[in-house]
mmCIF file of the N, C-alpha and C atoms, coordinates in Angstrom:
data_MODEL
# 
_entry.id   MODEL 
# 
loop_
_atom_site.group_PDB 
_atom_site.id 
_atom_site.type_symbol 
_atom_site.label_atom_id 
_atom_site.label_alt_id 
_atom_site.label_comp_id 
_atom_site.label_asym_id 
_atom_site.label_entity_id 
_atom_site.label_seq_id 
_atom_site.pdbx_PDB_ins_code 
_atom_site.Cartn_x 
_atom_site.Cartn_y 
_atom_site.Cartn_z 
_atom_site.occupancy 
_atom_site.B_iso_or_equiv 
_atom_site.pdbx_formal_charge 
_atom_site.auth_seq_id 
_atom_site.auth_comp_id 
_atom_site.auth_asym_id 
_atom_site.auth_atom_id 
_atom_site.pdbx_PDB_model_num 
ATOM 1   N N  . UNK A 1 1  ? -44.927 18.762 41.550 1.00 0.00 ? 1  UNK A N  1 
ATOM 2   C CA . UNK A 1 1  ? -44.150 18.500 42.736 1.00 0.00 ? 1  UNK A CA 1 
ATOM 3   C C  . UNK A 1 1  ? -42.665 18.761 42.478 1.00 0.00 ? 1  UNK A C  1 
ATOM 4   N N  . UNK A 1 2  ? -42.013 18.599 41.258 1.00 0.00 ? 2  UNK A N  1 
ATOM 5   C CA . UNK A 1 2  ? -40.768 19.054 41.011 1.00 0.00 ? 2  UNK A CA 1 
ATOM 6   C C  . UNK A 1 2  ? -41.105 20.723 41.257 1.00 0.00 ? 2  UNK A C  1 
ATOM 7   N N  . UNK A 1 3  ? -41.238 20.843 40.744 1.00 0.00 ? 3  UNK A N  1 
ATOM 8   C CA . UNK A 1 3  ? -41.146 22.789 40.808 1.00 0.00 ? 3  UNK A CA 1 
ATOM 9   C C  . UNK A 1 3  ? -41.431 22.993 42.218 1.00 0.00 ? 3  UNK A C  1 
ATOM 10  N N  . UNK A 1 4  ? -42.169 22.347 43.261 1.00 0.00 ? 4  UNK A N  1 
ATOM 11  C CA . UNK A 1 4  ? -41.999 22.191 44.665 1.00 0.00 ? 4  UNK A CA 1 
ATOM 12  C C  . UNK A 1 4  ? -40.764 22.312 45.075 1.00 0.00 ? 4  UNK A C  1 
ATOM 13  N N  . UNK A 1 5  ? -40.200 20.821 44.782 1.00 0.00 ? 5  UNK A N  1 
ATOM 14  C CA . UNK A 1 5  ? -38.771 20.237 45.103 1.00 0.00 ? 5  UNK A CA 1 
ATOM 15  C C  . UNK A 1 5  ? -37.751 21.520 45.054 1.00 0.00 ? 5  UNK A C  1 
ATOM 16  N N  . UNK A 1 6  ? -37.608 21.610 43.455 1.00 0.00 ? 6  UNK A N  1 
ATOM 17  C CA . UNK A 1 6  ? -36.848 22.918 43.596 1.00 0.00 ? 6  UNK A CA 1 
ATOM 18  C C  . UNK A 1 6  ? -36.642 24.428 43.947 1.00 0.00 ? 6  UNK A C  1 
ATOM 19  N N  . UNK A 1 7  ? -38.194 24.905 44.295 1.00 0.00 ? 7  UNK A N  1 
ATOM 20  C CA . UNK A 1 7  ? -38.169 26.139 45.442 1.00 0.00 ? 7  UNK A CA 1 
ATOM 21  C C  . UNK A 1 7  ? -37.709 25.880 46.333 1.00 0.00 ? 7  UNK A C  1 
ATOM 22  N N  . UNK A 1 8  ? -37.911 24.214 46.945 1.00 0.00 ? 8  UNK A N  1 
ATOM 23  C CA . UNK A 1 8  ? -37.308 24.156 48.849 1.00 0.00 ? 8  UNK A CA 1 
ATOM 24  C C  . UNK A 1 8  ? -36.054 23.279 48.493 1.00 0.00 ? 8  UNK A C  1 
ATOM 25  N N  . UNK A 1 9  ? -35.224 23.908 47.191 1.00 0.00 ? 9  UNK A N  1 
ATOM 26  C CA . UNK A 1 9  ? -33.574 23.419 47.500 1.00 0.00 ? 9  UNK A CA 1 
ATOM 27  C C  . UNK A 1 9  ? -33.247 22.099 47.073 1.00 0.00 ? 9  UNK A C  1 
ATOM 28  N N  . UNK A 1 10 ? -34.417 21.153 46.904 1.00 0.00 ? 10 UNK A N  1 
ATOM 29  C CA . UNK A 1 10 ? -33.865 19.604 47.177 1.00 0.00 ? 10 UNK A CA 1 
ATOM 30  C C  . UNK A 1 10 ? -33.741 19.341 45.248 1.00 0.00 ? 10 UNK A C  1 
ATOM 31  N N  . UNK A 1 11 ? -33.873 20.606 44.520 1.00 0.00 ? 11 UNK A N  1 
ATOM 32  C CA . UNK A 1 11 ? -33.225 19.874 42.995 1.00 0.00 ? 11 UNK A CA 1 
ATOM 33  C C  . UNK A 1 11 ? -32.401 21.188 42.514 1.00 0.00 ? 11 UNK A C  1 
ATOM 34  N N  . UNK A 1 12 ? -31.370 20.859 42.380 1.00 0.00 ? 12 UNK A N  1 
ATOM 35  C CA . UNK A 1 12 ? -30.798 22.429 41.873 1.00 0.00 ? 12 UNK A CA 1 
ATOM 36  C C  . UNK A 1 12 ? -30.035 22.138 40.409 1.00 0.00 ? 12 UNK A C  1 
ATOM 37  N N  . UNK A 1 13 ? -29.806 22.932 40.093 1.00 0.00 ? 13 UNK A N  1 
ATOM 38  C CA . UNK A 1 13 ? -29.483 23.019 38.623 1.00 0.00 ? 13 UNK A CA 1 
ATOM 39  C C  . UNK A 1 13 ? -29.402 21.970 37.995 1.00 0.00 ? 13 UNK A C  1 
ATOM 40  N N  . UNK A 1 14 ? -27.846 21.086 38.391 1.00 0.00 ? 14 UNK A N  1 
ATOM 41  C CA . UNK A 1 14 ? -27.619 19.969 38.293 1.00 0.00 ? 14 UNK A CA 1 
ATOM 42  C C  . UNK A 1 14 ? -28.125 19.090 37.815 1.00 0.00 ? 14 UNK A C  1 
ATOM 43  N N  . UNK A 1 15 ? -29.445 19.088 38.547 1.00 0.00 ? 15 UNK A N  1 
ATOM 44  C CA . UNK A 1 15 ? -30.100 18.155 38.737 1.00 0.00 ? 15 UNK A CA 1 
ATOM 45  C C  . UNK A 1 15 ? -31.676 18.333 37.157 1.00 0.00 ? 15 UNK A C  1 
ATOM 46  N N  . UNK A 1 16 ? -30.821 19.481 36.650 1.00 0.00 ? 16 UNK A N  1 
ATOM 47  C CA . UNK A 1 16 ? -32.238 19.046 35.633 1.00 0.00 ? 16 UNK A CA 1 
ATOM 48  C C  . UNK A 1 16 ? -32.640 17.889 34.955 1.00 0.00 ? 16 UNK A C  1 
ATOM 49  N N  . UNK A 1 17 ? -31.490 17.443 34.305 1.00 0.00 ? 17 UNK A N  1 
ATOM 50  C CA . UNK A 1 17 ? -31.398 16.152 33.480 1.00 0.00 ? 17 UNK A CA 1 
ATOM 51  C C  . UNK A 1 17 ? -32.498 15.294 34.325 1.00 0.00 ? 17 UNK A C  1 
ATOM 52  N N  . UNK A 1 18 ? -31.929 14.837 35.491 1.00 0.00 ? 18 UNK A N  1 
ATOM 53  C CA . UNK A 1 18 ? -32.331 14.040 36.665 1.00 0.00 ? 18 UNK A CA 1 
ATOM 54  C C  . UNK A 1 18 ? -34.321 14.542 36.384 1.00 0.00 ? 18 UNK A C  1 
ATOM 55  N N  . UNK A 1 19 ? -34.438 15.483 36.578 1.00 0.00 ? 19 UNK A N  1 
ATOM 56  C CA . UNK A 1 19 ? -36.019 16.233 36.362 1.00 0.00 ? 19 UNK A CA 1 
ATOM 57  C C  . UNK A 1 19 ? -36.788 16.192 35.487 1.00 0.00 ? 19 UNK A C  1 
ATOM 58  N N  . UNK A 1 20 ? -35.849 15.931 34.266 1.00 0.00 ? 20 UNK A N  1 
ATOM 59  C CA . UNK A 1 20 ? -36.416 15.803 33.164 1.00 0.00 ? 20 UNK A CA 1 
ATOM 60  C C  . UNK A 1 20 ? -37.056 14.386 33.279 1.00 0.00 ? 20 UNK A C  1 
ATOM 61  N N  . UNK A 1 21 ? -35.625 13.325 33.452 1.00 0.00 ? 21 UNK A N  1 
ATOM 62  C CA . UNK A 1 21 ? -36.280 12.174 33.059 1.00 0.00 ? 21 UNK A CA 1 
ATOM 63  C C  . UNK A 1 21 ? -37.492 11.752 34.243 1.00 0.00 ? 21 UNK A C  1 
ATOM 64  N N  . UNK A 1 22 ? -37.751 12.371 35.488 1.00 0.00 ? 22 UNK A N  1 
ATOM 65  C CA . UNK A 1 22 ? -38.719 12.420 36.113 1.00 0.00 ? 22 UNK A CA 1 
ATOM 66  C C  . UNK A 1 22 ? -40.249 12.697 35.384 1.00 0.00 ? 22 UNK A C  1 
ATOM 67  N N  . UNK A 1 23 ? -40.011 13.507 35.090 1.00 0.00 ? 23 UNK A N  1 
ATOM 68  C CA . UNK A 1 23 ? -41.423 14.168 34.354 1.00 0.00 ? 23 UNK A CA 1 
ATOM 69  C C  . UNK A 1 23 ? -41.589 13.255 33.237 1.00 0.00 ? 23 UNK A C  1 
ATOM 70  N N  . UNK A 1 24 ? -40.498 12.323 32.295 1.00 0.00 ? 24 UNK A N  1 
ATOM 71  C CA . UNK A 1 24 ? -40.572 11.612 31.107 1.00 0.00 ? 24 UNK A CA 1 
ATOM 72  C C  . UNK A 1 24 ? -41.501 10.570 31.576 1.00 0.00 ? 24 UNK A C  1 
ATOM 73  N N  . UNK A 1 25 ? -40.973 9.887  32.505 1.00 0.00 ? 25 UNK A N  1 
ATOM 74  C CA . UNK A 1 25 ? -41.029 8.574  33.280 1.00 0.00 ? 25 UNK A CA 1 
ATOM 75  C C  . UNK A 1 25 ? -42.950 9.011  33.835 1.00 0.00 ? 25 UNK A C  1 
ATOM 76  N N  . UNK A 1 26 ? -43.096 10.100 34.344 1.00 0.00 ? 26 UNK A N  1 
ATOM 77  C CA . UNK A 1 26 ? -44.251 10.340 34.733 1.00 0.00 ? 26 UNK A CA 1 
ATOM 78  C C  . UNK A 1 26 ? -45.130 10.211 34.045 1.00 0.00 ? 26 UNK A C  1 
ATOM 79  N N  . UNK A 1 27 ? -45.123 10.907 32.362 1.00 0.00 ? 27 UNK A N  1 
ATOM 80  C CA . UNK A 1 27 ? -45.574 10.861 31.600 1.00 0.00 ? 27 UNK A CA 1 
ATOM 81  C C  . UNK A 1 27 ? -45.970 9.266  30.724 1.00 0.00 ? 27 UNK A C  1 
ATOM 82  N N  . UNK A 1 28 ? -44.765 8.766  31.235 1.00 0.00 ? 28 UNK A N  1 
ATOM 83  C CA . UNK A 1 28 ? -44.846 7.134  30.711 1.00 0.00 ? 28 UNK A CA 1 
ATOM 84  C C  . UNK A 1 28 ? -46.336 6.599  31.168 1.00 0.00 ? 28 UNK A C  1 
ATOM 85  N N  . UNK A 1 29 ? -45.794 6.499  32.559 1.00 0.00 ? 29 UNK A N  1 
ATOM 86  C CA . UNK A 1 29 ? -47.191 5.810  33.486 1.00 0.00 ? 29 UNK A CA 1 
ATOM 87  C C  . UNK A 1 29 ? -48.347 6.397  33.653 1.00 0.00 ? 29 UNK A C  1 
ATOM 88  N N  . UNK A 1 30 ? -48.257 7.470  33.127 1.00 0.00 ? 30 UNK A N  1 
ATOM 89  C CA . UNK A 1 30 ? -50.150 7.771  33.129 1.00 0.00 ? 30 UNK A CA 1 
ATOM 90  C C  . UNK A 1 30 ? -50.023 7.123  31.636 1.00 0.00 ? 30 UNK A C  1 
ATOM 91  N N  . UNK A 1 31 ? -49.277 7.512  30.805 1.00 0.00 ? 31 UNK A N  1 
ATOM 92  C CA . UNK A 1 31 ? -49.906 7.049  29.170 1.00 0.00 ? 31 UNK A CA 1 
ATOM 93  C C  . UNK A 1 31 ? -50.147 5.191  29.635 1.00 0.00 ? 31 UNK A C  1 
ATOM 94  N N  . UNK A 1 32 ? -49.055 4.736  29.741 1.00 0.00 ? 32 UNK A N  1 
ATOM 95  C CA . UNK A 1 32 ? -49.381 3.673  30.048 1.00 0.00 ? 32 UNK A CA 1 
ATOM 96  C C  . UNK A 1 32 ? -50.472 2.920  30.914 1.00 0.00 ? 32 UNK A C  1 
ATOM 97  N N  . UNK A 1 33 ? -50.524 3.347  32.080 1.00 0.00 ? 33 UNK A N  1 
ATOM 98  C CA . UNK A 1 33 ? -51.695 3.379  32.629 1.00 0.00 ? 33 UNK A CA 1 
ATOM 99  C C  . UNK A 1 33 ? -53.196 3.788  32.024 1.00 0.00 ? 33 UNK A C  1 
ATOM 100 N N  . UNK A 1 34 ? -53.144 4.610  31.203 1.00 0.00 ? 34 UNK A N  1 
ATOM 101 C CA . UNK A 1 34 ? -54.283 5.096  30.560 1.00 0.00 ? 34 UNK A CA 1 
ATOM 102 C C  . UNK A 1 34 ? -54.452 4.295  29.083 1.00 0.00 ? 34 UNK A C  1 
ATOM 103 N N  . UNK A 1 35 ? -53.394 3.735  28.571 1.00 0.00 ? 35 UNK A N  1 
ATOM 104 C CA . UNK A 1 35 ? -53.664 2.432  27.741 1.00 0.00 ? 35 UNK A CA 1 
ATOM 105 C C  . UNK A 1 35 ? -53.761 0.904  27.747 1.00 0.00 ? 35 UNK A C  1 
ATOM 106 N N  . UNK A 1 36 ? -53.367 0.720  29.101 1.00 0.00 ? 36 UNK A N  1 
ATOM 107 C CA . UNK A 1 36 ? -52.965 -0.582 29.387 1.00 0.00 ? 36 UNK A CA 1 
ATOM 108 C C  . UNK A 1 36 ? -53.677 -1.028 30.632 1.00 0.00 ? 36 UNK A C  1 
ATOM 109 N N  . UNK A 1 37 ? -53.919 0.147  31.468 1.00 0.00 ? 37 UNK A N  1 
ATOM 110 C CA . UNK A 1 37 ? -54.415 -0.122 33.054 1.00 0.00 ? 37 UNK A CA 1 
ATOM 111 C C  . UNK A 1 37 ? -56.229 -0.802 33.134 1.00 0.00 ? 37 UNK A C  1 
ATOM 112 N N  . UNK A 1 38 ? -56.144 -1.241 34.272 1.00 0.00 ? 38 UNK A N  1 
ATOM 113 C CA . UNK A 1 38 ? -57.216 -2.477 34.692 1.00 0.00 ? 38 UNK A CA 1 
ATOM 114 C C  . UNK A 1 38 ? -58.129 -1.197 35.155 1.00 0.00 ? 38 UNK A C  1 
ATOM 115 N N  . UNK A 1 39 ? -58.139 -0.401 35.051 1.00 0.00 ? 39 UNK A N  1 
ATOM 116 C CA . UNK A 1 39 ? -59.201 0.502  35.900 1.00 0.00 ? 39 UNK A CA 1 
ATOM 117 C C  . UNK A 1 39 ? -60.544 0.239  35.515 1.00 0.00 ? 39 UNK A C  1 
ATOM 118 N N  . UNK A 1 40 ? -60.820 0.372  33.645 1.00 0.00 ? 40 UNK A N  1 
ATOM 119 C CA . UNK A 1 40 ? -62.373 0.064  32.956 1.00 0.00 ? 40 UNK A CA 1 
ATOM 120 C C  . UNK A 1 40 ? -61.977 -0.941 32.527 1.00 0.00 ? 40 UNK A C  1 
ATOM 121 N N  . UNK A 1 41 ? -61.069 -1.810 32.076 1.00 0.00 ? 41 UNK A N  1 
ATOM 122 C CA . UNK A 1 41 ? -61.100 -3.248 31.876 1.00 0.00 ? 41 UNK A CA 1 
ATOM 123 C C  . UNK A 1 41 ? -61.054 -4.739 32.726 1.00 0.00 ? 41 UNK A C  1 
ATOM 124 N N  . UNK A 1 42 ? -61.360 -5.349 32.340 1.00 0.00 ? 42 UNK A N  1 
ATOM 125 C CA . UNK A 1 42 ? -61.292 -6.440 33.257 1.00 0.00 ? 42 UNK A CA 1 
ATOM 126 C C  . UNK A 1 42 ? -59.857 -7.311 32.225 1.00 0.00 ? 42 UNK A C  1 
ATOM 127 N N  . UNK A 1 43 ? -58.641 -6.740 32.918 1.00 0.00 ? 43 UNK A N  1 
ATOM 128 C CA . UNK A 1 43 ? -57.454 -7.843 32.231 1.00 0.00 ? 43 UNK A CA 1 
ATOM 129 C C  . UNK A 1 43 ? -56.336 -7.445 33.417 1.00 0.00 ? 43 UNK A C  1 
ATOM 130 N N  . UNK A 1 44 ? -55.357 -8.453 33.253 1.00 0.00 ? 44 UNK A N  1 
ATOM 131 C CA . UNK A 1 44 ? -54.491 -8.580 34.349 1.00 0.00 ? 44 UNK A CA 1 
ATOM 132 C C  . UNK A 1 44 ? -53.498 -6.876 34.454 1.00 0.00 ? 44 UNK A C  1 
ATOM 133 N N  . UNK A 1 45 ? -53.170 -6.632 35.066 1.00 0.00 ? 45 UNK A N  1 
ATOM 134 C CA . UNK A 1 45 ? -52.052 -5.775 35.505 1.00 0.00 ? 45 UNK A CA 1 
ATOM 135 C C  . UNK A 1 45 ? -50.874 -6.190 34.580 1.00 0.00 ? 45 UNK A C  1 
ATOM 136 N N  . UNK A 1 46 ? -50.080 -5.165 34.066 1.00 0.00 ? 46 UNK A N  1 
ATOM 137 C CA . UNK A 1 46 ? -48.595 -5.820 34.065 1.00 0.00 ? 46 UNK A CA 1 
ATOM 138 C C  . UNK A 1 46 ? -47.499 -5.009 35.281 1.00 0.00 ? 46 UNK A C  1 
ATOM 139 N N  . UNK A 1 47 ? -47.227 -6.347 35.798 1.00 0.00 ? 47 UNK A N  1 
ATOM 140 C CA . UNK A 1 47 ? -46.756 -6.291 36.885 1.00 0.00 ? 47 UNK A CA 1 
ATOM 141 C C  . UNK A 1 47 ? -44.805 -5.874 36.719 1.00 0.00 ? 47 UNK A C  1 
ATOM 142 N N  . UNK A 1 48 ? -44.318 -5.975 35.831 1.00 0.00 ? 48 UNK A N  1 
ATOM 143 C CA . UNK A 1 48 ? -43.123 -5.440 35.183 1.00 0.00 ? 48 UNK A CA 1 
ATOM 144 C C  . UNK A 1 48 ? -43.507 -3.633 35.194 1.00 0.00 ? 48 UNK A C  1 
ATOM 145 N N  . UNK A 1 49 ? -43.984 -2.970 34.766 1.00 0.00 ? 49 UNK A N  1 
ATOM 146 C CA . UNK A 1 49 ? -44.371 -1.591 34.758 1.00 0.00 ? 49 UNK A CA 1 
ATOM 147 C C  . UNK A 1 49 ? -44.847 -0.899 35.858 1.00 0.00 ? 49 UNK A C  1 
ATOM 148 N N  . UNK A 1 50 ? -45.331 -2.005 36.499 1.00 0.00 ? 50 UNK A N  1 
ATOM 149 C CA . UNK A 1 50 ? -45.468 -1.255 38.131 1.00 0.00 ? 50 UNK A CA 1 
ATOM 150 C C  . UNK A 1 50 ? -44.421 -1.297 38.871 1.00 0.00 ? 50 UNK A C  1 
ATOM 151 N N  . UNK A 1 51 ? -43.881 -2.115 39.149 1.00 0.00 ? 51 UNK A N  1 
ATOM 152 C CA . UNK A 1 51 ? -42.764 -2.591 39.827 1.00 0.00 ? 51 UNK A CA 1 
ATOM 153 C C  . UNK A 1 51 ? -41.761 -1.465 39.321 1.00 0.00 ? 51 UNK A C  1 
ATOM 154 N N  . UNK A 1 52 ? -41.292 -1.277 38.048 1.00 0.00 ? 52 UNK A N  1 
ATOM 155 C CA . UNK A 1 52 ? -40.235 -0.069 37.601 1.00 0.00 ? 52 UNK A CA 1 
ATOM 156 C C  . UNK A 1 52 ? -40.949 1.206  38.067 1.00 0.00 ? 52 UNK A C  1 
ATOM 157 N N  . UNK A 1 53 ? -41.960 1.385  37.796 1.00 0.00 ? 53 UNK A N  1 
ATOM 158 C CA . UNK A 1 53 ? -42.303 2.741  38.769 1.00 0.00 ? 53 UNK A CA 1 
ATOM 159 C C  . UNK A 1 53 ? -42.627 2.923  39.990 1.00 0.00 ? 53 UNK A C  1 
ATOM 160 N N  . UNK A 1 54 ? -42.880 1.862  40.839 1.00 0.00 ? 54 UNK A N  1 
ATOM 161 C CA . UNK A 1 54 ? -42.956 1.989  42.411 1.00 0.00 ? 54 UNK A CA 1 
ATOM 162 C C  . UNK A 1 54 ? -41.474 2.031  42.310 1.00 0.00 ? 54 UNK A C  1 
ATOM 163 N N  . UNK A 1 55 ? -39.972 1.620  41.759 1.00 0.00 ? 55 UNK A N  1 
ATOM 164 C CA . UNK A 1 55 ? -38.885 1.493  42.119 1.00 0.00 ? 55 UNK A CA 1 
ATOM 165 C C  . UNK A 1 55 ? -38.145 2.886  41.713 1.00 0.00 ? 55 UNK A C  1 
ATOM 166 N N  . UNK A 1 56 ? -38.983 3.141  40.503 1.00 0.00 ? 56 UNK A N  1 
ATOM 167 C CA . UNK A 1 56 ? -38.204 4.730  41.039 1.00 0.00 ? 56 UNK A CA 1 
ATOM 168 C C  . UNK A 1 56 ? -38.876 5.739  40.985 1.00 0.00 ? 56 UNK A C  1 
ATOM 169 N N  . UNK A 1 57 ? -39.998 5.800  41.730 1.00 0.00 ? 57 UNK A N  1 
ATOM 170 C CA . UNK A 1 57 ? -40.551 6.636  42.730 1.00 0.00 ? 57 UNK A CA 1 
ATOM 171 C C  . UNK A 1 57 ? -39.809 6.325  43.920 1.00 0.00 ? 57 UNK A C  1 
ATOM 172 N N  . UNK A 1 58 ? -39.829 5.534  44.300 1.00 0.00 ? 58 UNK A N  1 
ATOM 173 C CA . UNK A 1 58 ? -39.004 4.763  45.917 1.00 0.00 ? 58 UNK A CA 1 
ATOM 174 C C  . UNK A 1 58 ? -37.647 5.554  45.785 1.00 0.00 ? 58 UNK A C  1 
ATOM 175 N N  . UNK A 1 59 ? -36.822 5.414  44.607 1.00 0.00 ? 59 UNK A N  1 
ATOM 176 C CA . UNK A 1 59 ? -35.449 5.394  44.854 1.00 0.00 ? 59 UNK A CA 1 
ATOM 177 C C  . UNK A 1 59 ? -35.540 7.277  44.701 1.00 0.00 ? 59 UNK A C  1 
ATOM 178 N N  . UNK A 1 60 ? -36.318 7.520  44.314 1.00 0.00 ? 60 UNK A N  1 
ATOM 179 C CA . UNK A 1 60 ? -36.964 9.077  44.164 1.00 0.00 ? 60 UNK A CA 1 
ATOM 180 C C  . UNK A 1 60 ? -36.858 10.039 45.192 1.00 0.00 ? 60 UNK A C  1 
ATOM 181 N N  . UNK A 1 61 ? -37.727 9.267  46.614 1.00 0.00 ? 61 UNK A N  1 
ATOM 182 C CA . UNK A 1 61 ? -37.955 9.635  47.500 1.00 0.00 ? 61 UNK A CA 1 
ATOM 183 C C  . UNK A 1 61 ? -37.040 9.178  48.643 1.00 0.00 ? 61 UNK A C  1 
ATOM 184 N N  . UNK A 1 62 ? -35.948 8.227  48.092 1.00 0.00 ? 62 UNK A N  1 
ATOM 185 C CA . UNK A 1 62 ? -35.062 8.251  49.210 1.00 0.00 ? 62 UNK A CA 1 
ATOM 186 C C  . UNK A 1 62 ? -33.864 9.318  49.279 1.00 0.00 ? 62 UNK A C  1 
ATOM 187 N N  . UNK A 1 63 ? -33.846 9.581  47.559 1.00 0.00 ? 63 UNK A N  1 
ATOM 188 C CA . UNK A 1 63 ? -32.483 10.921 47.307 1.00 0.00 ? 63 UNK A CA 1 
ATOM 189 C C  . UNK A 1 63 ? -33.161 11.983 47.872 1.00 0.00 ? 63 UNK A C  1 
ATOM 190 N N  . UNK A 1 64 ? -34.858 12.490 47.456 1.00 0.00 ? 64 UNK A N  1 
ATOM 191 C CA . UNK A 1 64 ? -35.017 13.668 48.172 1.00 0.00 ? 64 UNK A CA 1 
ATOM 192 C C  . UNK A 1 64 ? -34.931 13.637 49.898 1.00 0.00 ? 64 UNK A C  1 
ATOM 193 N N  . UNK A 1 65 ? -35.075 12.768 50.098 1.00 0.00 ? 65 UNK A N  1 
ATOM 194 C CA . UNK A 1 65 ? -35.568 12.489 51.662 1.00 0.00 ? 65 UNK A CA 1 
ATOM 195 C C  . UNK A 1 65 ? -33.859 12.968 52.348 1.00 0.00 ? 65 UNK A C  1 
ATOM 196 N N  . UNK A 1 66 ? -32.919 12.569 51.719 1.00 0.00 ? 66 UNK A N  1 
ATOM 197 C CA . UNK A 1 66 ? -31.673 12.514 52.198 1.00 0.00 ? 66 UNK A CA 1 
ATOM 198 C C  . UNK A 1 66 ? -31.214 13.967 52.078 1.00 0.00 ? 66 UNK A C  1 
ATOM 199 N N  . UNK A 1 67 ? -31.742 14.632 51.452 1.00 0.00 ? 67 UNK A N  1 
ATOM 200 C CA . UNK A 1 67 ? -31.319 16.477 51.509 1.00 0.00 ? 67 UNK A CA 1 
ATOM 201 C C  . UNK A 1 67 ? -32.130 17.117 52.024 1.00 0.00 ? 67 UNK A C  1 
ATOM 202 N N  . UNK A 1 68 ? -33.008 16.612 53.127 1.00 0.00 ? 68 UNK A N  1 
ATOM 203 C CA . UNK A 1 68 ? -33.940 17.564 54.109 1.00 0.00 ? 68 UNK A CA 1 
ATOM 204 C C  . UNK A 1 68 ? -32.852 17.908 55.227 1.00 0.00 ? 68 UNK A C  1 
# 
């Protein structure tokens, strides 16, 4: 979806750093998710790690949303 973003304008050069740590952060939460997540286990959520990535996915989609 980045390489999306930046064909239709909304990440330009600048903004790699910004892209990078996107894709880092992405990479976090599947690893994490894929070591830690409730999907085949039966144990609680950690609710600290969701919360930071619903918050910047959110804050994600309000910068792209603002350069349509």
């Amino acid at each position: 979806m980045l390489d999306d973003a930046r064909k239709k304008g909304l990440l330009g050069p600048h903004d790699s750093t910004l892209a990078t740590g996107i894709e880092k952060i992405g990479d976090w939460v599947n690893a994490d998710r894929s070591e830690r997540g409730d999907a085949h286990l039966e144990r609680d959520a950690d609710f600290d790690a969701a919360w930071l990535a619903v918050h910047v996915a959110g804050a994600l989609i309000l910068r792209l949303s603002k350069r349509l």
